[in-house]
N, C-alpha and C positions, 0 to 999 in steps of 0.2 A: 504494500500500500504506500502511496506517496503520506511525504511529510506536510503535515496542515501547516501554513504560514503561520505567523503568529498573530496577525492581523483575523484571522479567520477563525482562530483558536479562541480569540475574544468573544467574536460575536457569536461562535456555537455557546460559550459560555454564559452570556446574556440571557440569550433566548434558550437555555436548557431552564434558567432561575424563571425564566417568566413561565413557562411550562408546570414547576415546579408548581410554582403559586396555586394555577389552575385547578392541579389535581389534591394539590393539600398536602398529601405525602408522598414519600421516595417509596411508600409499599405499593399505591395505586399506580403510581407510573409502571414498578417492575408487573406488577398482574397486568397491566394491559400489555406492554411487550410480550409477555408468553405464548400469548396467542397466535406471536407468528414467526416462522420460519426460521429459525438461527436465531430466537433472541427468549429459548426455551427456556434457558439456566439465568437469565437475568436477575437479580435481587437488588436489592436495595443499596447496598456496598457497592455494587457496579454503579450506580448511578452516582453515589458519590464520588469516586471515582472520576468517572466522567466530567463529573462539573467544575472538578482541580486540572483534571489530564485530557482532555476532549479527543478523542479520535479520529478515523474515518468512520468507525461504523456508531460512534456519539451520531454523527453526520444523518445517518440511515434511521436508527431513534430517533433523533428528534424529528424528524420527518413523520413517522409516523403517531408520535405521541400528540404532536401539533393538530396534526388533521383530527385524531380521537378527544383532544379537547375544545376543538373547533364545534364537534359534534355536541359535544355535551351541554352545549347550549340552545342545540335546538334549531334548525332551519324550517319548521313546518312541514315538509313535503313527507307525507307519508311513505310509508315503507311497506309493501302488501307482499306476502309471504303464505301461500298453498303447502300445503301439507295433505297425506291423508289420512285416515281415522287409525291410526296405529300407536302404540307403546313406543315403537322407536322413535318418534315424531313428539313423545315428552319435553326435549330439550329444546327447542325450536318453537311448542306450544309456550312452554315458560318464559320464554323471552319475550314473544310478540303477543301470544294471546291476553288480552285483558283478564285481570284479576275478580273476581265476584265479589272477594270479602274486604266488608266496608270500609276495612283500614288501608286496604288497597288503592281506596276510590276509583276501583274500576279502570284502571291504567296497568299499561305492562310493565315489566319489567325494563326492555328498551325506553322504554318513554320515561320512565321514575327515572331512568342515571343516567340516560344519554340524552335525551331530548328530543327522541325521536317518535312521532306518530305513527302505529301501528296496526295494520289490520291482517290478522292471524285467520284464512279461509278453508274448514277443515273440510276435503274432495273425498271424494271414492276410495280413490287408488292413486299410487305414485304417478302412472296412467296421465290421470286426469291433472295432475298437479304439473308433469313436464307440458303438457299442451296447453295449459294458462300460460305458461313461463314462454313457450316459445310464440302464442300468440299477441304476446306484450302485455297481458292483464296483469303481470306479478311480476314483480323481479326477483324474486327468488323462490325458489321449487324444493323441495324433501323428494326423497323416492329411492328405489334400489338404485347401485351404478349399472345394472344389465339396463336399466329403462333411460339412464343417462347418458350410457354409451352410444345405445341405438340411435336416441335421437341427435347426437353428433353425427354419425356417419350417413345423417339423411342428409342430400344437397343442399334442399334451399332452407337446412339450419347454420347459420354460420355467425350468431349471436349468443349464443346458450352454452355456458360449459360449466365443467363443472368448480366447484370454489374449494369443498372439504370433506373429509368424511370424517362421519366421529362415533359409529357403532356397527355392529355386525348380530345378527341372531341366529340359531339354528333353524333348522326346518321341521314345525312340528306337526303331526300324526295322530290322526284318530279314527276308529274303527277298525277295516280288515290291517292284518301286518302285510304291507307289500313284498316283504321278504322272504315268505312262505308261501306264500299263498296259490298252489299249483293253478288255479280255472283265472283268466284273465278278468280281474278285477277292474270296475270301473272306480276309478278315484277323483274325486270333488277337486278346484281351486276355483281361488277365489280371480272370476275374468277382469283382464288390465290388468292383471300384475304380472310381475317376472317369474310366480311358480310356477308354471307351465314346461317352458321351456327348463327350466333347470330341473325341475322333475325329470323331467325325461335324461337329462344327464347323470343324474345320479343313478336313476333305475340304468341304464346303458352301463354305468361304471363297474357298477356292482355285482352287471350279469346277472340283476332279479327277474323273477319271472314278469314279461308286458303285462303291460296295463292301459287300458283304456282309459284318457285324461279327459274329463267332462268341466268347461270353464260353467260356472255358476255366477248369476246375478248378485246373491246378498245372501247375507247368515239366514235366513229365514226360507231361501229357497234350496240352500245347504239339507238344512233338517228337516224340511219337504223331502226331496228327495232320499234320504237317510230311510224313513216313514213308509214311504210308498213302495209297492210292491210290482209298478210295470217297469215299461221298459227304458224309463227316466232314472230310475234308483240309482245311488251311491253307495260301493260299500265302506267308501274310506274318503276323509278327507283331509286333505293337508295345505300347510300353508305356514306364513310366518306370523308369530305373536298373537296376534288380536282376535285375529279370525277365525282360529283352531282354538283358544280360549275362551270364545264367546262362543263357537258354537257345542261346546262341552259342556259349558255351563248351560245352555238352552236346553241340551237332551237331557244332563241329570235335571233338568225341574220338571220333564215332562212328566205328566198322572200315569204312571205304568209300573206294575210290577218291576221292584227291581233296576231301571233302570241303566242304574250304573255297572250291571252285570254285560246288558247289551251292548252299551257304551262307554266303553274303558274311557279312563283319561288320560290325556293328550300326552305324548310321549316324543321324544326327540327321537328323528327318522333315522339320523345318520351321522356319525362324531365326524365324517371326512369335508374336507376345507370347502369342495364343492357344493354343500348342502346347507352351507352357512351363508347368509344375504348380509352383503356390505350393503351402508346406505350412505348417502351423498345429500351432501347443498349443492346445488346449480343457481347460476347467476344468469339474468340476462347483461350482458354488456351494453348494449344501444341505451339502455333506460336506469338500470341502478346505479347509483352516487358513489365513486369511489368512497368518501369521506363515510356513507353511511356501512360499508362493508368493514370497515376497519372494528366501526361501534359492534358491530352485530358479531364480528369474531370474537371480541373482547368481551362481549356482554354472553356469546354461547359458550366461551371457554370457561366464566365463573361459574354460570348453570352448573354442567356438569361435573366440575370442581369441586365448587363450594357446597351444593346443594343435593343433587342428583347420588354421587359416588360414596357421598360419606353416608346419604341417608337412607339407601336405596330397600333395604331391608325392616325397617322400623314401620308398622303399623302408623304410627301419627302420620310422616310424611306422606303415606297412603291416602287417608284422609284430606290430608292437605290439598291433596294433589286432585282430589273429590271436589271439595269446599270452593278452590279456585277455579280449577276448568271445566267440571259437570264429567271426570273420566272416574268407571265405576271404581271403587278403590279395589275391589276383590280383583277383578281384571289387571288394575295397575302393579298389585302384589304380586299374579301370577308370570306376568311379562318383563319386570325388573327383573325374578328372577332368574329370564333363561336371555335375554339382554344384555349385552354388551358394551359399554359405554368406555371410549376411551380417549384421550386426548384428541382433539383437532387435529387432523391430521391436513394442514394447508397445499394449493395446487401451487406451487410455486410460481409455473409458466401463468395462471391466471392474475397468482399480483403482481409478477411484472407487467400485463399487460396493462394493468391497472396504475400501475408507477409511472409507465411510458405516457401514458395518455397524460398524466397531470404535469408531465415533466416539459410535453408539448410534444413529446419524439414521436407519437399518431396521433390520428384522428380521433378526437373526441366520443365519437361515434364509432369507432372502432372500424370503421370503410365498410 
């Protein structure tokens, strides 16, 4: 790295102290650097540090702490963020979705520390929530990366990519076992999502006996079928978190003998990497605010930090998690615990492309 003049060494030093101010303290500056890229092991020491000794990559911080407290004051323009009805989709609920409880006043979490207005729109399917995103409704999309990827390699997407990933869950199982099961079983997913397709990789991997993959409308046409005895039925159905958890929990409440004799509960398919769903933030480029990506990184890296990882297990936070979004807590319970939640994990190539645009080196608009 070149040596900063001392002339420039000054003024990183100025404007690190007016930074400083902003955030109060050297712990909130290092939490909002963690969220990105190379600036993971940041503390509080490093920034002092910094503010005697300035660097090149002081240089790179304050760049990025400036814009995050730029935010925190607030430009009005909303921030609209698709997601859909899933346990992975916790984290991303908590930041943007409004709060219920009174002491909340009904505002997100984004909005209470950064100042940004929020609207949290919970879809279908990951499906539904990349086709907001690439019709310019949202700028920012939840979804597996197979639904993120796809929609990159389609032509006329050349806006939409993806920002981070920050959880993974297995693939879970209920009714027949597909790994036995000699007569060609018909198996439920839930349609729009990426089970389909990775179903049948799994079953292919593994050399299980076929199976007929049948997509389904909604949990309720799941357990219709499940029910019925013609040539619609289901013997098994699978899927990730929500939808294999809520539909377990629907057939043990049905009035029948027994129930949960006929309908085991939900079970993990398969311990191999292939049957486990990574999920992703997608950005649009043409319409989201560099400055408001930054907030939103910082504001999803405390979530699952602060709140999410430490408490994930505790019955209250369950509630909580009730009280503020209207997500069942039993379901919430059951989905923490086959969920996966792990640091941010940042696209590099997307914040540069995000650096260059404010630096001037592209179009604004990304061409």
């Amino acid at each position: 790295m070149s040596e900063l003049s001392e002339e420039l060494k000054a003024d990183i030093k100025t404007r690190l102290a007016v930074v400083k101010q902003q955030f109060r303290t050297l712990d909130r500056m290092a939490e909002h650097l963690q969220a990105f890229p190379g600036f993971e092991k940041v503390n509080k020491s490093t920034i002092s540090r910094w503010l005697l000794h300035p660097t090149d990559r002081t240089l790179v911080a304050l760049r990025l702490l400036a814009g995050t407290a730029t935010m925190s004051q607030g430009t009005g323009k909303r921030l609209l963020i698709a997601v859909p009805d899933s346990i992975l989709a916790i984290p991303l609920i908590m930041v943007a979705a409004p709060r219920r409880r009174e002491e909340w006043k009904n505002i997100s979490f984004l909005e209470q520390h950064f100042g940004i207005p929020t609207e949290c729109r919970i879809v279908k399917d990951g499906g539904e929530a990349v086709r907001q995103l690439i019709e310019g409704k949202v700028h920012i999309a939840f979804a597996a990366q197979d639904i993120i990827n796809e929609s990159r390699e389609t032509e006329t997407v050349t806006s939409c990519t993806s920002l981070c990933s920050i959880a993974e869950t297995p693939l879970l199982a209920i009714g027949a076992d597909l790994r036995y099961s000699k007569a060609v079983t018909r198996v439920g997913y839930m349609a729009g999502t990426a089970v389909g397709e990775r179903l049948q990789l799994v079953i292919n991997h593994h050399g299980w006996p076929p199976a007929k993959l049948v997509p389904v409308r909604s949990i309720e046409d799941a357990a219709q079928r499940f029910i019925t005895s013609d040539k619609k039925q289901i013997d098994a159905f699978v899927g990730w978190d929500t939808s294999v958890i809520s539909l377990a929990m629907m057939l043990r409440n049905q009035d029948e003998p027994n129930p949960s004799n006929r309908y085991p509960t939900h079970r993990i398919l398969s311990s191999s990497t292939l049957a486990k769903l990574q999920t992703e933030v997608a950005v649009n480029l043409r319409s989201i605010e560099p400055s408001h990506v930054r907030a939103f990184l910082a504001a999803l890296n405390r979530v699952i930090r602060d709140q999410i990882e430490p408490r994930r297990d505790q019955a209250l936070f369950h509630g909580e998690i009730e009280a503020d979004f209207g997500i069942n807590q039993d379901i919430a319970a059951e989905g923490l615990k086959y969920s996966e939640f792990h640091k941010i994990q940042v696209s590099v190539e997307t914040i540069l492309q995000f650096w260059n645009a404010e630096c001037g080196n592209s179009d604004p608009k990304w061409n």
